[in-house]
PLY file of the C-alpha trace (Angstrom):
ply
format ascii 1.0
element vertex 141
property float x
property float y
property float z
element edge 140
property int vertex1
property int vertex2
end_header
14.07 -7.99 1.15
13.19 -6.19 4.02
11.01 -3.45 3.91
13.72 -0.64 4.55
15.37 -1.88 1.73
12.04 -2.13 -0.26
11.36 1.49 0.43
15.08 2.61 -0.42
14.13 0.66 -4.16
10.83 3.14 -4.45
12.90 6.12 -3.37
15.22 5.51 -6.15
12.76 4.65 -8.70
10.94 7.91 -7.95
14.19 9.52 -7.59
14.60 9.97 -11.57
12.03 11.43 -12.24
12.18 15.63 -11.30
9.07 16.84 -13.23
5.31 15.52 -10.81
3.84 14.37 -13.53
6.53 12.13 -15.03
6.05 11.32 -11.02
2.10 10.66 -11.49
2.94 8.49 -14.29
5.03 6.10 -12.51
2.59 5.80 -9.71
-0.44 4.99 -12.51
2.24 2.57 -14.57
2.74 0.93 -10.98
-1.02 0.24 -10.47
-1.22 -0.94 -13.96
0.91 -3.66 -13.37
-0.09 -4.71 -9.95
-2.41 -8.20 -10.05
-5.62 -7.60 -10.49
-7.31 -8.67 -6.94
-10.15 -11.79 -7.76
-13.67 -10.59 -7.63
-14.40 -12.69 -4.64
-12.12 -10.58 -2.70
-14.60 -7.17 -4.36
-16.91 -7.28 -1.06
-17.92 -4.46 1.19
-15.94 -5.47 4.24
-12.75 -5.34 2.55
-13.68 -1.77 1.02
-11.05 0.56 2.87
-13.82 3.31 4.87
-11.98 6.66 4.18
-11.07 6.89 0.79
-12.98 8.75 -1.48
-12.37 6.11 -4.12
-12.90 2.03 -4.19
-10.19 0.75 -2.66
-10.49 -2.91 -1.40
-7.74 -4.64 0.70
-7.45 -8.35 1.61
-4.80 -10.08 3.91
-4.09 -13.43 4.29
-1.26 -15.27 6.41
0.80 -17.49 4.67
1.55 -20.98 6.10
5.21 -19.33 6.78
3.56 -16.42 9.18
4.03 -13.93 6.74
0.85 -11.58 5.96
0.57 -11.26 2.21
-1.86 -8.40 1.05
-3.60 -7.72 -2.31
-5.55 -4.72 -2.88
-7.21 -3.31 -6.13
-8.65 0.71 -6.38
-11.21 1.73 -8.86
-9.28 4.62 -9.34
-5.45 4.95 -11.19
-3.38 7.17 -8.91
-4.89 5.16 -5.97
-4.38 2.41 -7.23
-0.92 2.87 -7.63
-0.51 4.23 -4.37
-1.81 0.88 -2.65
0.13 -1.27 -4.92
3.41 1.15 -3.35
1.78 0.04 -0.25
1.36 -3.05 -0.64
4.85 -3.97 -2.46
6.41 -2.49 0.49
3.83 -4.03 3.52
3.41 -7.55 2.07
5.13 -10.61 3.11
6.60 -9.93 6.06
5.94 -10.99 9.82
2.95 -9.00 11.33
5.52 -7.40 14.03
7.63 -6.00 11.03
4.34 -4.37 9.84
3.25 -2.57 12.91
6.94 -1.35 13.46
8.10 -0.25 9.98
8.15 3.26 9.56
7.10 4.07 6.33
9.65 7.26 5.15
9.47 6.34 1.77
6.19 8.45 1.74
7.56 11.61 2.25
10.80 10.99 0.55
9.60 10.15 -3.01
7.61 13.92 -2.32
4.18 11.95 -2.18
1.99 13.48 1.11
2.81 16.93 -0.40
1.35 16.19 -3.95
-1.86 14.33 -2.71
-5.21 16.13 -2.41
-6.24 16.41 1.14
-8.94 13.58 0.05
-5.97 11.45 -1.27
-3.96 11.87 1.52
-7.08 10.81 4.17
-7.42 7.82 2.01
-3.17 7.26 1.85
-3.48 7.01 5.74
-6.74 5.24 5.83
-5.10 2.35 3.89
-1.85 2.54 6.23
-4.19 1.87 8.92
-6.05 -0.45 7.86
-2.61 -2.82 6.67
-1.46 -2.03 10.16
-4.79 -3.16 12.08
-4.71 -6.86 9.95
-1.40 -6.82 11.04
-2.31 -6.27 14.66
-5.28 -8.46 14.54
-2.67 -11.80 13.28
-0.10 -10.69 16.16
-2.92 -10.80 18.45
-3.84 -14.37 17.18
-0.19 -15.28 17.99
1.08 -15.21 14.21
0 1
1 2
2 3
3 4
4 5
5 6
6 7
7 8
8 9
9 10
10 11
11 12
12 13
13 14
14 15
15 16
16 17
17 18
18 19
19 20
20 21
21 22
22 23
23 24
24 25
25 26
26 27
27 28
28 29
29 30
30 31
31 32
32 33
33 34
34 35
35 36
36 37
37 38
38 39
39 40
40 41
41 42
42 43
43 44
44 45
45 46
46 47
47 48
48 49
49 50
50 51
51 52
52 53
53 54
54 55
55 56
56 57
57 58
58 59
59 60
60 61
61 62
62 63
63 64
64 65
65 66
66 67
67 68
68 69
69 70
70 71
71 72
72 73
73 74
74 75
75 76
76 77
77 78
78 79
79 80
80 81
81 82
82 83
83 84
84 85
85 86
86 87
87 88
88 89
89 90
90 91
91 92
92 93
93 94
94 95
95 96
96 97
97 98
98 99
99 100
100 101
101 102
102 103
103 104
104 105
105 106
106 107
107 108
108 109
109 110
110 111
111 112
112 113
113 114
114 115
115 116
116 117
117 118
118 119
119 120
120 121
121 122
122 123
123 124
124 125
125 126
126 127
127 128
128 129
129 130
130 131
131 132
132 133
133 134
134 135
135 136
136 137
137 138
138 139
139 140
């Protein structure tokens, strides 16, 4: 799938729900079910700087030159937030990363129900995806 289409599959999800919480819920069911990221991964320089809760992000290129991420949060809406992220970012080419523009954020209603602390950490994690992405481009992946 590509990642437009990914996003388009969130918006709908989201889409059936009216009420925020029902909203909230989803996004805490969708962390819930994300794989749990192996301690070894738990380290300090994959902790995301920015968010006010643990979030820790690895990336890894597959031998196909996709970049698959896995990321874990300490905390349940942000953890649901970067397992949106990542189900939408992951396994695809590192150019498809650093030019996808990410609408399903705003669509599903999400920047405008996220505490300013929230949203610093939403973008924090969106930058960090799109710097391992640039790193891997820049090592000719």
């Amino acid at each position: 799938m590509t990642i437009n289409e990914i996003q388009d599959e969130i918006i709908e999800e989201f889409s059936i729900f009216d009420d925020w919480m029902d909203k909230y819920q989803l996004l805490i069911d969708t962390g819930s079910e994300q794989e749990l990221l192996p301690e070894r991964y738990k380290t300090d320089q994959n902790l995301i700087d920015g968010c006010q809760s643990r979030v820790w992000l690895q990336a890894d290129m597959t031998d196909n030159g996709l970049l698959h991420f896995q990321a874990e949060s300490d905390a349940l809406i942000v953890k649901g937030i970067v397992a949106l992220l990542v189900r939408v970012l992951s396994d695809h080419t590192p150019q498809e990363i650093l030019d996808a523009d990410l609408y399903f954020i705003e669509k599903i209603g999400l920047r405008e129900h996220l505490s300013p602390t929230r949203s610093n950490g939403l973008l924090a994690m969106l930058k960090q995806m799109k710097m391992y992405a640039l790193a891997y481009k820049a090592k000719g992946y």
